[in-house]
C-alpha positions as a LaTeX table, in Angstrom:
\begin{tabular}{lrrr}
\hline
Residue & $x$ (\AA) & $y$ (\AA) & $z$ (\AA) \\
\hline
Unk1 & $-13.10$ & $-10.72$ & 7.31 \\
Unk2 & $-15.52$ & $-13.68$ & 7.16 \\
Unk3 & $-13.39$ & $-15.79$ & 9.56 \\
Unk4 & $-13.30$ & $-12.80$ & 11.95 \\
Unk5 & $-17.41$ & $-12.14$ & 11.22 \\
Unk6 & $-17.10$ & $-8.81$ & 9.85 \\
Unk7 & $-19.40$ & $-7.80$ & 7.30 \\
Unk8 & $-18.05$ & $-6.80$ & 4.03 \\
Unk9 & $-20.34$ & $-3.83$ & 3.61 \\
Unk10 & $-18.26$ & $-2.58$ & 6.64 \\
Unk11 & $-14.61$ & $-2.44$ & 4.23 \\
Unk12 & $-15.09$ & 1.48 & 3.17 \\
Unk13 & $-12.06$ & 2.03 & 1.88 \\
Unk14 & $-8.80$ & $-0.31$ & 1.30 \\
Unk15 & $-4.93$ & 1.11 & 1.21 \\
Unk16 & $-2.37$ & $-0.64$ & $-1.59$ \\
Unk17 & 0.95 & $-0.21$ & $-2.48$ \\
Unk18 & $-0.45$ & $-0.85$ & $-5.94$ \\
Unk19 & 1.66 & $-4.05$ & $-6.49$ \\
Unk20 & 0.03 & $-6.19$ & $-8.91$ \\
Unk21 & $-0.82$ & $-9.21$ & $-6.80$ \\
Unk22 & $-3.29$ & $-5.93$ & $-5.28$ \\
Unk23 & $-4.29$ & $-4.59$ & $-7.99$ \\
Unk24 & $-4.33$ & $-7.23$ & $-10.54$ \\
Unk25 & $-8.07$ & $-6.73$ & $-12.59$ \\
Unk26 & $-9.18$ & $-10.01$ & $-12.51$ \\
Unk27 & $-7.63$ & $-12.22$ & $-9.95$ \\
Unk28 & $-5.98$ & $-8.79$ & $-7.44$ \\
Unk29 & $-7.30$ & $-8.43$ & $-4.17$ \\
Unk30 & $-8.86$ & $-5.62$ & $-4.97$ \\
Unk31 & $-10.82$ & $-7.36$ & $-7.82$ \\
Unk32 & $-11.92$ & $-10.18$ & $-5.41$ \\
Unk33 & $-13.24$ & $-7.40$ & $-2.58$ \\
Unk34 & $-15.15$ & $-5.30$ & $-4.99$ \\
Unk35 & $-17.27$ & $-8.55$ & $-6.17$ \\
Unk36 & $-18.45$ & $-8.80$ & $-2.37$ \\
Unk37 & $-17.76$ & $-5.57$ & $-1.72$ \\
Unk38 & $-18.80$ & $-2.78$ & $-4.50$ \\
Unk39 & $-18.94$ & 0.21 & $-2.86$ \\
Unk40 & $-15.16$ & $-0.17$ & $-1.48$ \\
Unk41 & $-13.19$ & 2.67 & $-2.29$ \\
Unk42 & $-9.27$ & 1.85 & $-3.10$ \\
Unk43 & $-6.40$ & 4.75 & $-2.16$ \\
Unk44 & $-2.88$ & 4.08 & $-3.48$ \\
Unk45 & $-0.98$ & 4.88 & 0.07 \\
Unk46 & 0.38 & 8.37 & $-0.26$ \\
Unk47 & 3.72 & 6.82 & 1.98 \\
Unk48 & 4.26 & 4.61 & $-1.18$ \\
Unk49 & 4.04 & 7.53 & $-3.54$ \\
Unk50 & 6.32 & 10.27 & $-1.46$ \\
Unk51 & 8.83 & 7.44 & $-1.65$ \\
Unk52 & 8.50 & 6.98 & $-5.58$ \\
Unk53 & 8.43 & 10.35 & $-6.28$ \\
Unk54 & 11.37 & 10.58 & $-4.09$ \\
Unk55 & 13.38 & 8.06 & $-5.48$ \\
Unk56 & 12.67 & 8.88 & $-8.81$ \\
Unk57 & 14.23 & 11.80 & $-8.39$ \\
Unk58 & 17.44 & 11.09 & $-6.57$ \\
Unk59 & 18.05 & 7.95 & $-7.55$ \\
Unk60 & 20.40 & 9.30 & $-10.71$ \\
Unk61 & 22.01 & 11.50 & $-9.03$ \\
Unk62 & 23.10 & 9.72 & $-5.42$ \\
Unk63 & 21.98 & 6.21 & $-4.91$ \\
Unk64 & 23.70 & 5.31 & $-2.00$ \\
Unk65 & 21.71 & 8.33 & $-0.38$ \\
Unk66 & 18.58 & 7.03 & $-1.28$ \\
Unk67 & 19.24 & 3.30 & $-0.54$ \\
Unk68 & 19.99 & 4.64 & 2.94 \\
Unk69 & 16.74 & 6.87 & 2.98 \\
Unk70 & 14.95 & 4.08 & 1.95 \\
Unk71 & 15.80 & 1.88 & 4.70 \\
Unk72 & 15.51 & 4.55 & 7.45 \\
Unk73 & 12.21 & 5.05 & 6.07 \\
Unk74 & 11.08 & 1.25 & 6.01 \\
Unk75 & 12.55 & 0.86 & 9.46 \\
Unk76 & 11.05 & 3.64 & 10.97 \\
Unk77 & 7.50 & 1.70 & 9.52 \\
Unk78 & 8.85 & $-1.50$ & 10.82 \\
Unk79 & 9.10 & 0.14 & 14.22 \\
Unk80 & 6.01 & 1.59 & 14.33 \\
Unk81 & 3.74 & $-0.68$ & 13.43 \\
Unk82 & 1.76 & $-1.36$ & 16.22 \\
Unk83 & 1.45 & 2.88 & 16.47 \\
Unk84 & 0.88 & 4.48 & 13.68 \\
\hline
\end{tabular}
């Protein structure tokens, strides 16, 4: 942001995967942006949790259905990411 001159006060809201190297609560990303940053509001990206919930539900009862899912779905992003 600084390198690129955009104001901080301009982040309104930041998307995360919640991995912990995002959303770690004293060293996360997120934990750095909200010291210069405050009023940044942080979504958990509803693709990430349509996946979970997906997978957490299949994944007992076909695997190899949801592996391929899963990869449709991550190259369909990979595809797209210049788009969407």
């Amino acid at each position: 942001m600084s390198e690129n001159d955009i104001p901080w006060n301009k982040c309104l809201d930041v998307g995360s995967d919640g991995a912990q190297a995002l959303t770690g609560k004293h060293s996360g990303v997120i934990a750095q942006i909200k010291k210069v940053a405050p009023e940044t509001k942080f979504t958990h990206c509803s693709t990430h949790r349509e996946t979970s919930s997906l997978v957490a539900k299949m994944i007992h009862e076909s695997p190899k259905i949801v592996l391929n899912q899963t990869v449709k779905i991550v190259n369909f992003f990979k595809s797209h990411a210049l788009t969407l």
